[in-house]
N, C-alpha and C positions, 0 to 999 in steps of 0.2 A: 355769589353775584345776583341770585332769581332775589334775596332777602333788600340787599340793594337797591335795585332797580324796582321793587314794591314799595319801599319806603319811599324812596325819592321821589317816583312818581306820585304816590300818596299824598305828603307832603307838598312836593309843587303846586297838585291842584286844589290843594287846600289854600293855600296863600293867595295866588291869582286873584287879586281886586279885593283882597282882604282891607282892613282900615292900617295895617302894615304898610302895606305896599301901597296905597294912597298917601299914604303919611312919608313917605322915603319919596314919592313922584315930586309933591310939595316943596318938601325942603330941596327937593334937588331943579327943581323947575322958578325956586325963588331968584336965582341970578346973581345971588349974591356968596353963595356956597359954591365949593369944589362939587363938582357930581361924585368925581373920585372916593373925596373923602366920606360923604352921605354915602356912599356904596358901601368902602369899609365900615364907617359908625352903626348902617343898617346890618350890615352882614355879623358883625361883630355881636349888636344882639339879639340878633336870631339865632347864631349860636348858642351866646349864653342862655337864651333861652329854652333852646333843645338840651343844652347838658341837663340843666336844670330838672327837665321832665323825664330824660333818660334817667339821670340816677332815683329820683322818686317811684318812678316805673320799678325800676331795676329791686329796691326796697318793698314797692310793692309786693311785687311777685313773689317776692323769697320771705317776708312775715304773711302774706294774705293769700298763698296761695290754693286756699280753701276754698277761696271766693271767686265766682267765675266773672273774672273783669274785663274779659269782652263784651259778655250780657251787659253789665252797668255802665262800661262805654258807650256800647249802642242805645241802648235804654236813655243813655242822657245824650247823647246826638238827636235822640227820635225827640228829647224833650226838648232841646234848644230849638228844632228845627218845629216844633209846633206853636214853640211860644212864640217864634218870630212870625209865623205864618196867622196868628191867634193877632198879634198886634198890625202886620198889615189891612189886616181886612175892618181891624175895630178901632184903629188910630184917628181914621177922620170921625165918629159914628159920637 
C-alpha cells in the first residue's frame, strides 16, 4: 500500500497544470464535447501512456541494471528543470 500511495501521489503532482491536463480542460470546456467522454479519451491515454513507461522501466531495470537509474533520473530532472529556468529568464533578453 506505502508503494501505491508514493506513486500516486508522485504522479498526481506531477500532472497538476501539466500541458495534459490543460489540454483535456480545453477540449472539455469547448462545449461542444461530452466532458464524460474527454474524461475517458484523457484517462484512456494517460493510461496507455504509463503502461508504456512501466514496461520500458520494467526492461530497464532487468538488462541495465548496472546503471544506477535514479542518479540519471534525477540528473535529467535537474536538466529539464534548469533548461526551463535558463529559458525563462533569457526568453525576452
Amino acid at each position: 500500500m506505502t508503494t501505491f500511495v508514493t506513486v500516486f501521489l508522485a504522479v498526481f503532482l506531477a500532472e497538476i497544470g501539466d500541458k495534459t491536463q490543460l489540454t483535456a480542460l480545453m477540449f472539455a470546456a469547448d462545449g461542444t464535447r461530452s466532458p464524460l467522454l474527454v474524461f475517458v479519451a484523457a484517462s484512456a491515454a494517460l493510461v496507455s501512456a504509463t503502461a508504456i513507461a512501466v514496461v520500458i522501466g520494467g526492461l530497464a531495470q532487468r538488462y541495465v541494471a548496472v546503471l544506477p537509474l535514479k542518479l540519471f533520473a534525477g540528473i535529467g530532472f535537474l536538466a529539464i528543470g534548469a533548461w526551463t529556468l535558463w529559458d525563462h529568464f533569457h526568453a525576452g533578453a
